[in-house]
N, C-alpha and C positions, 0 to 999 in steps of 0.2 A: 767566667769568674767575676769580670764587672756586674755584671749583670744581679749572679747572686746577693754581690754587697750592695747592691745599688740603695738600698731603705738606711741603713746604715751610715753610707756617705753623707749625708745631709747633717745628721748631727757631729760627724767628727770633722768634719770641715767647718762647721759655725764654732763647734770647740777650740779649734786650731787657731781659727782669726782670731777670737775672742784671748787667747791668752797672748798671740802675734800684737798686734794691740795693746798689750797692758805692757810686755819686754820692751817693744819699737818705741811706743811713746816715752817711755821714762830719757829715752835720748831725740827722741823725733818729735814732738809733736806732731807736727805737718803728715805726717805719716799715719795717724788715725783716720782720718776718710777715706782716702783710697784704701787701706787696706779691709776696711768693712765693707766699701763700696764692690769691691772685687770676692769678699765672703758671699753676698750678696748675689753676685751675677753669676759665680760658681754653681751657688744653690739655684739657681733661673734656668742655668743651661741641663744642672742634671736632672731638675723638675721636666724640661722638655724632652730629655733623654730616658726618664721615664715613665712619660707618658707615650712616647713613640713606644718604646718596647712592651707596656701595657698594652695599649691599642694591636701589636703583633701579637703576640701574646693569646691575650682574647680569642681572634680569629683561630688561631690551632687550638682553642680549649685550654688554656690556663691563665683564667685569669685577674693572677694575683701574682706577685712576689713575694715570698714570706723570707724573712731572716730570725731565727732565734740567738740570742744573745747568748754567751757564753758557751754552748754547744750543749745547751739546756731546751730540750723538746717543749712544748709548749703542752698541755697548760699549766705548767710547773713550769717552764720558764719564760720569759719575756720574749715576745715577738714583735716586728713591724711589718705592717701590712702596706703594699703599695700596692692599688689596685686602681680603676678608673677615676671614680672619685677621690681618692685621694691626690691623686697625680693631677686632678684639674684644681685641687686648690693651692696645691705646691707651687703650680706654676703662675694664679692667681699672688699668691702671697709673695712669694719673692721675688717674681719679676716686677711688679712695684714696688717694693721694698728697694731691690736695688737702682730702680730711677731714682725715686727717693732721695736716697743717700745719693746718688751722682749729684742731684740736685741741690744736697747743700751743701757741695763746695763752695759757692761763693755765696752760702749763706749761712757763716758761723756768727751768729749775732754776741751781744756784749755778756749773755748767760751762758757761754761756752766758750768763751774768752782765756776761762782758767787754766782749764784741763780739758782739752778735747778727749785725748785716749779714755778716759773716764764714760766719757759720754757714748763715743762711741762702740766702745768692750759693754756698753747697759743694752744699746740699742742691739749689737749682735748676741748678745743674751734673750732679749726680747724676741727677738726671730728663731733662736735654737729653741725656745718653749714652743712657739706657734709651729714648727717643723715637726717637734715630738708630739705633738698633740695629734697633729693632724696623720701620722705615722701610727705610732702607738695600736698594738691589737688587745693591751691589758688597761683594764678599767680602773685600776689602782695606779699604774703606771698615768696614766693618761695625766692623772692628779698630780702628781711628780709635775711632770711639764708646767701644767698649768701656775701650779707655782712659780715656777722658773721664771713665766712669763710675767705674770702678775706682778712680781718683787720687779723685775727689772722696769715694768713699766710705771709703777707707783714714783721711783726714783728717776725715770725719764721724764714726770708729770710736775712731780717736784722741781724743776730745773726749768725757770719761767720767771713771771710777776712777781709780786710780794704776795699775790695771795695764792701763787700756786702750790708751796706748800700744805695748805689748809685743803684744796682742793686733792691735793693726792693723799694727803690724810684720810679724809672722809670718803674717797676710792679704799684704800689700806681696807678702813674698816667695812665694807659693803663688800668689797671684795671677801674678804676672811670669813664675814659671814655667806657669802655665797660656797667658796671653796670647802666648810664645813657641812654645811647642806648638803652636798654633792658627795661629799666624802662617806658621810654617815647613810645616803643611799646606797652607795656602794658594798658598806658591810651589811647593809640589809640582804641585796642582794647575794652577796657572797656566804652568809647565813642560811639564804635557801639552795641556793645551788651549787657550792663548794666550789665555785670558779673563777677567777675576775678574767678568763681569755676570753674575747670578746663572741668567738666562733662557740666556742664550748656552750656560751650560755644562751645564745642564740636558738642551740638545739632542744635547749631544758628547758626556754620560758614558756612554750604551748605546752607542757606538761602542767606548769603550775600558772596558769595565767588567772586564774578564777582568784585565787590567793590575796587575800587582802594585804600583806605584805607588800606584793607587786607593783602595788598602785600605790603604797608608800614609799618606797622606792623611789619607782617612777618619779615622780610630784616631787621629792624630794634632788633627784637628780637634776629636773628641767630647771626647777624654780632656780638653785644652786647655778646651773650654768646660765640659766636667764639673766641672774643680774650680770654677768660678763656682756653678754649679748646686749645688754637694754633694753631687752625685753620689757613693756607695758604693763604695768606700774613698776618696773624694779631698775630706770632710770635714772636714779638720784644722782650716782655720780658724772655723770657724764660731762653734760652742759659744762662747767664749771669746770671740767679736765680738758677738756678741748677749748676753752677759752682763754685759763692763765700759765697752760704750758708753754713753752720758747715754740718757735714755727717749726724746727725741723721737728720735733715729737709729736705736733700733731696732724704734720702731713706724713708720718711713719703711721703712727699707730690708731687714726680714725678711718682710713681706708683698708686695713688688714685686721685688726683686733678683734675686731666685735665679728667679722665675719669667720671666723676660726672658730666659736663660740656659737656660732650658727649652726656650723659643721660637726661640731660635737652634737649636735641638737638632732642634726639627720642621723648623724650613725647611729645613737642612741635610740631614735625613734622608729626608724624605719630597716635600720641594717640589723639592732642588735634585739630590741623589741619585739620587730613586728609589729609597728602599728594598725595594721591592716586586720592582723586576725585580735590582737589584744582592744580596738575599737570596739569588737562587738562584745568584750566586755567590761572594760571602762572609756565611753567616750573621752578620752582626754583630747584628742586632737582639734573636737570642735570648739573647746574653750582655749586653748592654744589661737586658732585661728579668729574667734572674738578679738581676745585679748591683742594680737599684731593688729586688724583692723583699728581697733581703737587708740590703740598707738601711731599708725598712719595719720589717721586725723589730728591726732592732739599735739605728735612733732610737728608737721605744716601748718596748723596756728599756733603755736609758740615761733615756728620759725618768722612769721608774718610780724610778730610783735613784736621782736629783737632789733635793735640799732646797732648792734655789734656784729661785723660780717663771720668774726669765728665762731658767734655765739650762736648768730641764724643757721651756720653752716651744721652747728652741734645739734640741733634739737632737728635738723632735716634727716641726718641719722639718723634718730629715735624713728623718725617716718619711715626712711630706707628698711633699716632693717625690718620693721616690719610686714614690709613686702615678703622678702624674703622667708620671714617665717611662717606667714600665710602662707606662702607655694606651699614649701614644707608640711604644713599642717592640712592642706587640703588634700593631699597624697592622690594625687592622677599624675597620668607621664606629665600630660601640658603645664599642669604648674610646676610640677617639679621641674622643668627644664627651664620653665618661667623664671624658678626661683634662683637656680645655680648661674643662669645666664644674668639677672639682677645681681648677682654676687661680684661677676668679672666687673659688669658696667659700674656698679656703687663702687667699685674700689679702682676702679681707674677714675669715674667723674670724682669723688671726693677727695682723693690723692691731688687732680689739677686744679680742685676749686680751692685747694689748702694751700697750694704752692701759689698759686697766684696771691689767696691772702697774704702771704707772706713777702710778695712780690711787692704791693702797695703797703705794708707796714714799715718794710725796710725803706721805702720811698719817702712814704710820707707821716710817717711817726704814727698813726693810727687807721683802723679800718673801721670807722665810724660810718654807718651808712651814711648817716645826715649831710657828711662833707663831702657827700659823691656830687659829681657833676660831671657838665660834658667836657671838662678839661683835660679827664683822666683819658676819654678817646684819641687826645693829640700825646701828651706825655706819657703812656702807657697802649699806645695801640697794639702793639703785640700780647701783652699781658689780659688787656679788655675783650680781644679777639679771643684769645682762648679762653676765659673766663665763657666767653657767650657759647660757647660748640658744647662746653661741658652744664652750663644752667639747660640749653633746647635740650638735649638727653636728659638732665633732670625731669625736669616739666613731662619729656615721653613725646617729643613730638619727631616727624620722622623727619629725614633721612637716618636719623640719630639711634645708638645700638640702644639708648633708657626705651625707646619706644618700642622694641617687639620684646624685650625681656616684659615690660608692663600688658604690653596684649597677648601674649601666651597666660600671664596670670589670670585676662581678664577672659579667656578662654575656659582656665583652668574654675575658673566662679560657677559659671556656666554649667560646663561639663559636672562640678558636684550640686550643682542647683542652688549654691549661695549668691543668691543676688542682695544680697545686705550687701557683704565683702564685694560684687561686682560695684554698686552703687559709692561706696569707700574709696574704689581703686578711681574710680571718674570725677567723681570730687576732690579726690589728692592732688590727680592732675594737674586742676581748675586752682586749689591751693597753694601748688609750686610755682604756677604762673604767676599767681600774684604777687609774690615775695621776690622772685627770679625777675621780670620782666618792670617790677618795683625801681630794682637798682638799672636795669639798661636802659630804662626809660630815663632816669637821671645821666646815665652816661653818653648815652649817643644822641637827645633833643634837649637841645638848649632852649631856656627857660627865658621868659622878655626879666630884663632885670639883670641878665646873666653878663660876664665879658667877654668878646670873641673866643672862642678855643685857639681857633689859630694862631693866635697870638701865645702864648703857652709854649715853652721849648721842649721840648722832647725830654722824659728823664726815667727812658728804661733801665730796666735792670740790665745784665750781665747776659750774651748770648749761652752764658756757664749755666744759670736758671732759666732762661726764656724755654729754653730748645728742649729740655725736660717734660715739660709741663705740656708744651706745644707736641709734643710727639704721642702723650697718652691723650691729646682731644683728639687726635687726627686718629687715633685707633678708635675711638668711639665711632668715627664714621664708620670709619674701615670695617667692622663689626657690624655695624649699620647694613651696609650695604651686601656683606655676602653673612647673614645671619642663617640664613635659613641651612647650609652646612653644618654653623656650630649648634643650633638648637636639634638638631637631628643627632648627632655626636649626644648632647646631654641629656636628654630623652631616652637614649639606650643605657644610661647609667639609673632609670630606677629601677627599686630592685622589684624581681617579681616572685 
């Protein structure tokens, strides 16, 4: 019986808290983070619980979950599909999510001073879109969600600087037009094949793939989720969303967001498409796979030119993700498993490169690179330590898990014969180093001109944030070192 509901559970438990939250706060404040923090770790245990039972599942031959809504058969009515990939990004998504939130207990700064429940009924709205998305087996539904998510994160963006509202402004509108885009391929699509369940159309598009429709469509659908994604050129808003939002909102939503946006990008491309047989009739996945290359490059020098560390950390997503969407667009098992395993590592490294920013802001009133020095080694050495395990997994160097999710990619080059994209992945590298190894060199060697460090009193944060942040670098080792397990696992999740 668990088991049937199990697709189900996720969104009426984010519902639950999300209104528990709004009731508890009008008398509690204090009572808005634990109880999103615990929406949170509900949705992490039943991501793990359904990924166990997928993974069983599988092995006897079935393997999906399907729940229909209402007691309405599909494709007339609404279903959630839990199947391997979905269950690895559930558990992706919310198990950071709820560090996250654990994590900013002791850090409700002076923009959520007023009304916490507010903030955090936005932030658990924010995850019950990213939970239905990634859920969802209707293409019209899917958009439903994504709304969901979108509104609540405009108004999480907003809540910041003086000029974060301008910043989630001009999100609002990139967004809207992206979401319209998306939406308008969808009626195209449901025009030719009288479907939006995602199975149904699945079976129809080799019928009609020659159809110039399809490719309008298509093109319309990717571009539409691209700019979610930040996808290359459709960037605009990011930088600028992750730099004047408050810290807890953009260590929630630059390690989960954009990668949920990804994942519409696989299912759409290779679950519901077919890009495999529809390639040989509209190459679209090799300019997909340009366009991420050229985006790797162009986030890691903008991240090089940035003095602002949320700002450097913002345009290094623009890079990230485009790993990712290269795996994606290269379509072999290696990169594909390159790319999903990039997914886990970017959103656990950028979750703790965010908490740490936030670490040194609440400290020291700004994350100015300029002001870095080796003082912040003595008065922040737990914070500087974990900052350093999660930049060496950026850069891809080993013992660290950034390094084989990047060499399965750089496998994946190989194996489709793009040595442009292999040449991009080796240079990025070399490009995070220098941004990355920029600030540690200011951290840990003192400069002649400089004053002792040791002299410097200690002035960390709260073992309530330390131990957060410090628990998802030490999973990067941890991942590091028995990879070759989980790339094996997501390897058997492309589809054939």
């Amino acid at each position: 019986m668990i088991e049937a509901n199990l697709p189900a559970m996720f969104v009426v438990s984010y519902i639950s808290v999300a209104l528990l939250i709004v009731l508890a706060g009008v008398r509690v404040k204090q009572s808005a983070q634990p109880l999103a923090t615990m929406g949170a770790l509900v949705a992490a245990l039943l991501s793990f619980v359904g990924w166990v039972v997928v993974q069983a599942n599988t092995d006897a031959g079935f393997p999906a979950i399907r729940y229909g809504f209402g007691g309405w058969a599909p494709p007339i009515g609404i279903e959630f599909v839990l199947d391997g990939l979905s269950a690895f990004f559930l558990m992706v998504v919310n198990g950071v999510a709820a560090v996250v939130l654990w994590h900013s207990a002791g850090n409700i700064d002076k923009h959520l001073d007023a009304h916490p429940p507010t903030f955090y009924a936005l932030a658990t709205l924010f995850l019950l879109g990213l939970n239905g998305m990634i859920l969802t087996g209707d293409l019209f539904n899917l958009y439903v969600f994504l709304e969901i998510s979108s509104l609540s994160s405009y108004a999480l963006i907003a809540i910041g600087s003086r000029q974060a509202p301008l910043a989630a402004f001009r999100y609002l509108i990139l967004g809207t037009v992206g979401g319209t885009l998306y939406l308008i391929g969808v009626g195209f699509m449901y025009a030719m094949t009288g479907t939006l369940n995602m199975i149904d159309m699945m079976a129809i598009i080799p019928l009609i793939a020659q159809e110039p429709g399809v490719l309008v469509a298509l093109l319309l659908m990717i571009i539409g989720i691209g700019v979610k994604a930040a996808l290359f050129p459709l960037y605009g808003w990011l930088p600028e969303s992750y730099t004047q939002t408050n810290s807890i909102s953009s260590a929630l939503i630059a390690p989960i967001g954009t990668k949920v946006a990804a994942y519409v990008m696989i299912r759409i491309l290779l679950y519901v498409f077919g890009a495999t047989e529809l390639n040989a009739v509209w190459p679209l996945s090799d300019a997909i796979a340009l366009l991420a290359g050229a985006g790797i490059l162009f986030g890691s020098v903008m991240a090089i030119l940035q003095k602002n560390l949320k700002r450097m950390l913002a345009f290094s997503s623009i890079s990230q993700i485009g790993y990712i969407l290269m795996g994606v667009a290269l379509m072999n098992p290696l990169a594909f498993a390159g790319a999903l395993f990039h997914v886990l590592n970017h959103a656990l490294m950028k979750a703790t490169l965010f908490m740490v920013s936030s670490h040194l802001e609440r400290q020291e009133g700004s994350v100015d690179i300029r002001d870095f020095n080796d003082s912040y080694r003595v008065k922040y050495p737990w914070s500087m330590a974990t900052f350093t395990l999660a930049a060496i997994s950026m850069i891809g160097l080993p013992p660290m898990a950034g390094f084989f999710s990047k060499w399965m990619l750089a496998l994946g080059t190989i194996e489709a014969g793009h040595w442009i994209l292999f040449g991009v992945i080796l240079s990025s590298s070399l490009l995070n180093a220098v941004y990355f190894f920029g600030i540690l060199e200011k951290v840990y060697l003192r400069r002649s001109g400089q004053k002792e460090a040791s002299k410097d009193p200690m002035n960390e944060v709260s073992w309530g944030m330390r131990l957060p942040a410090l628990m998802l670098a030490l999973t990067l080792l941890v991942f590091g070192f028995f990879n070759a397990p989980v790339l094996e696992v997501l390897q058997s999740l492309f589809p054939t």
